[in-house]
C-alpha positions as CSV (number, residue, x, y, z in Angstrom):
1,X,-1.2,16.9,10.1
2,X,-4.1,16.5,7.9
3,X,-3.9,19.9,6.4
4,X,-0.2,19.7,5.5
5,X,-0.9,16.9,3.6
6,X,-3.8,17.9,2.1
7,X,-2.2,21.3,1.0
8,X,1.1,19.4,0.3
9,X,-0.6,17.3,-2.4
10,X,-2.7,20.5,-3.5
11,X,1.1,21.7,-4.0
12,X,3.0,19.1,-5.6
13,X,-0.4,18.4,-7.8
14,X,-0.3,21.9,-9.4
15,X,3.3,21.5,-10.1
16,X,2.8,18.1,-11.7
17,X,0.2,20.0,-13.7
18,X,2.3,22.8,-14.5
19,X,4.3,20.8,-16.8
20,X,6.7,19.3,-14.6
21,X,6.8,15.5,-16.0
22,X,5.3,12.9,-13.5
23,X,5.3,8.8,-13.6
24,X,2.2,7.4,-11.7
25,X,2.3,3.7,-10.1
26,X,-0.3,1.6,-9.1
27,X,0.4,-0.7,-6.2
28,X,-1.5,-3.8,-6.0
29,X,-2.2,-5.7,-2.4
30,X,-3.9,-9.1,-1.9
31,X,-4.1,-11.0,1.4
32,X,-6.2,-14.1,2.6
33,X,-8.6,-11.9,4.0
34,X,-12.0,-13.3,5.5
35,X,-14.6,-12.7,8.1
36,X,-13.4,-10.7,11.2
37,X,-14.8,-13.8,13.3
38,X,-13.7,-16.8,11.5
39,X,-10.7,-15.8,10.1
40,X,-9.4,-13.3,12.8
41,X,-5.6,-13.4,12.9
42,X,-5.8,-13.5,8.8
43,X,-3.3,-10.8,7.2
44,X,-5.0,-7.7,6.3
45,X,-4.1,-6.4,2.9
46,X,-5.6,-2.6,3.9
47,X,-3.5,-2.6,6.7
48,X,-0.2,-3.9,4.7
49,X,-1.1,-0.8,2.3
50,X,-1.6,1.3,5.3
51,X,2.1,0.2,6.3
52,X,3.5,0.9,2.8
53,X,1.8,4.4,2.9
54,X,3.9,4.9,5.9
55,X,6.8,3.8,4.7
56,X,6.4,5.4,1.5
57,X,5.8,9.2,3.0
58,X,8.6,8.3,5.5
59,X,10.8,7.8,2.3
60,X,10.0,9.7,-0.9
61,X,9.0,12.7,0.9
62,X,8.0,13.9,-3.2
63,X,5.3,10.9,-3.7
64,X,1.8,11.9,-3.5
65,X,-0.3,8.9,-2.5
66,X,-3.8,8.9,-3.9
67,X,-7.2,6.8,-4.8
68,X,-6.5,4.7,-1.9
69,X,-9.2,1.5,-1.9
70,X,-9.6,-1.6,-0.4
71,X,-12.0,-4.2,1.6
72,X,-15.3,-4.8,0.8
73,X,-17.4,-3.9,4.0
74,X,-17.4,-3.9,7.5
75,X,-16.5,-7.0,9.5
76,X,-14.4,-7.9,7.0
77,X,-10.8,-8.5,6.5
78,X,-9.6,-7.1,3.6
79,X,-8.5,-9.0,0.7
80,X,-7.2,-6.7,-1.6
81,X,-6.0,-2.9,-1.2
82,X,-4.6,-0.5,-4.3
83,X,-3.5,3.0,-4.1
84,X,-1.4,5.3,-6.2
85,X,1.9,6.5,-6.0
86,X,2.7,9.6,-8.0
87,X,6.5,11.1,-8.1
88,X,8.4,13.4,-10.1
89,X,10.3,12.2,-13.0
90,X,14.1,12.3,-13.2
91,X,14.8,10.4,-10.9
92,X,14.3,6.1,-10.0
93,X,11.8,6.4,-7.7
94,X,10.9,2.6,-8.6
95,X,13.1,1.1,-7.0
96,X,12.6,3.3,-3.4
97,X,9.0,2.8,-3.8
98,X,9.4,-0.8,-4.4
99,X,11.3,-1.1,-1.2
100,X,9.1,0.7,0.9
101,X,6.1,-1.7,-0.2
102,X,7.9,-4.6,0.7
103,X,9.0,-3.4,4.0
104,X,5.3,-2.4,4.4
105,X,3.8,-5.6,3.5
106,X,6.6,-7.5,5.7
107,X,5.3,-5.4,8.8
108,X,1.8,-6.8,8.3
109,X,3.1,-10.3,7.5
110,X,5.4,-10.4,10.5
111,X,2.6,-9.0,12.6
112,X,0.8,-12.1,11.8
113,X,3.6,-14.4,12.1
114,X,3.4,-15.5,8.5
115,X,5.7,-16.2,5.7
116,X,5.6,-16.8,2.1
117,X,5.0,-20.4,2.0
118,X,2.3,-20.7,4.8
119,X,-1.4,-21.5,3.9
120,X,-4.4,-19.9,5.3
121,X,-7.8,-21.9,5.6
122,X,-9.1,-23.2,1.9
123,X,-5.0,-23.7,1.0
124,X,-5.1,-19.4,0.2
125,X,-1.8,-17.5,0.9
126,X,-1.5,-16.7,4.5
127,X,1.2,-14.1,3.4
128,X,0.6,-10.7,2.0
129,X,1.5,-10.3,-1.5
130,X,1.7,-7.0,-3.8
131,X,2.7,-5.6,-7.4
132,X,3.4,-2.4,-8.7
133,X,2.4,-1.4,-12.3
C-alpha cells in the first residue's frame, strides 16, 4: 500500500509539474489538546487530520496529500495538525475536500463525545475545529 502511494504521488507530482495546472490547500486543525495523563479523553487534532486524510483519499482519488505536521512531542495530545491537499484544476475540488474534512473532524469529535459548544478544562474548545486556505 505504501508504494502505490508513494509512486502514485511520484505520478500525479510529475504531471502537476508537466504543466498540468494545480490548486494547493492547506488545511488547518486545532483541538484542546493536553497531556496524555491529565487531559486523556481530550480530542486529538492529529488524529481528526488522520480521519480527514482518510476521507479525503477515499474521496478525491486525484488529491495528493502532503507536508503532513502536527503535535509537539510524545505524551502529548496534539493541539494543532496541517497538511496539504493538492488537486488538479478544472474542476471544484473545494467543496469535496471541504466535506471530507468535516466528516473527518466529526469522527474524532464524535469519538470523544463532544460538540461544538462544549468546553474542555481552562474554558478551551472541547470540539475539533479546522480551516482550509
Amino acid at each position: 500500500m505504501k508504494t502505490r502511494n508513494l509512486l502514485l504521488t511520484f505520478a500525479l507530482a510529475s504531471v502537476f509539474a508537466g504543466g498540468a495546472a494545480a490548486k494547493t490547500y492547506v488545511v488547518d486543525i486545532a483541538a484542546p489538546g493536553g497531556h496524555s495523563f491529565g487531559s486523556y479523553g481530550n480530542t486529538s487534532a492529529v488524529h481528526a487530520a488522520a480521519n480527514a486524510v482518510r476521507e479525503i483519499a477515499r474521496t478525491v482519488p486525484e488529491a495528493v496529500v502532503s507536508d503532513f505536521n502536527g503535535g509537539a512531542t510524545v505524551n502529548a495530545i496534539a493541539t494543532d495538525a496541517t497538511f496539504k491537499v493538492t488537486v488538479p484544476d478544472g474542476k471544484d475540488f473545494l467543496s469535496i475536500i471541504e466535506k471530507a474534512v468535516d466528516k473527518g473532524v466529526k469522527r474524532e469529535n464524535d469519538f470523544r463525545g463532544v460538540k461544538a459548544g462544549d468546553l474542555a478544562a481552562g474554558g478551551t474548545p472541547a470540539h475539533v475545529r479546522w480551516t482550509i486556505r
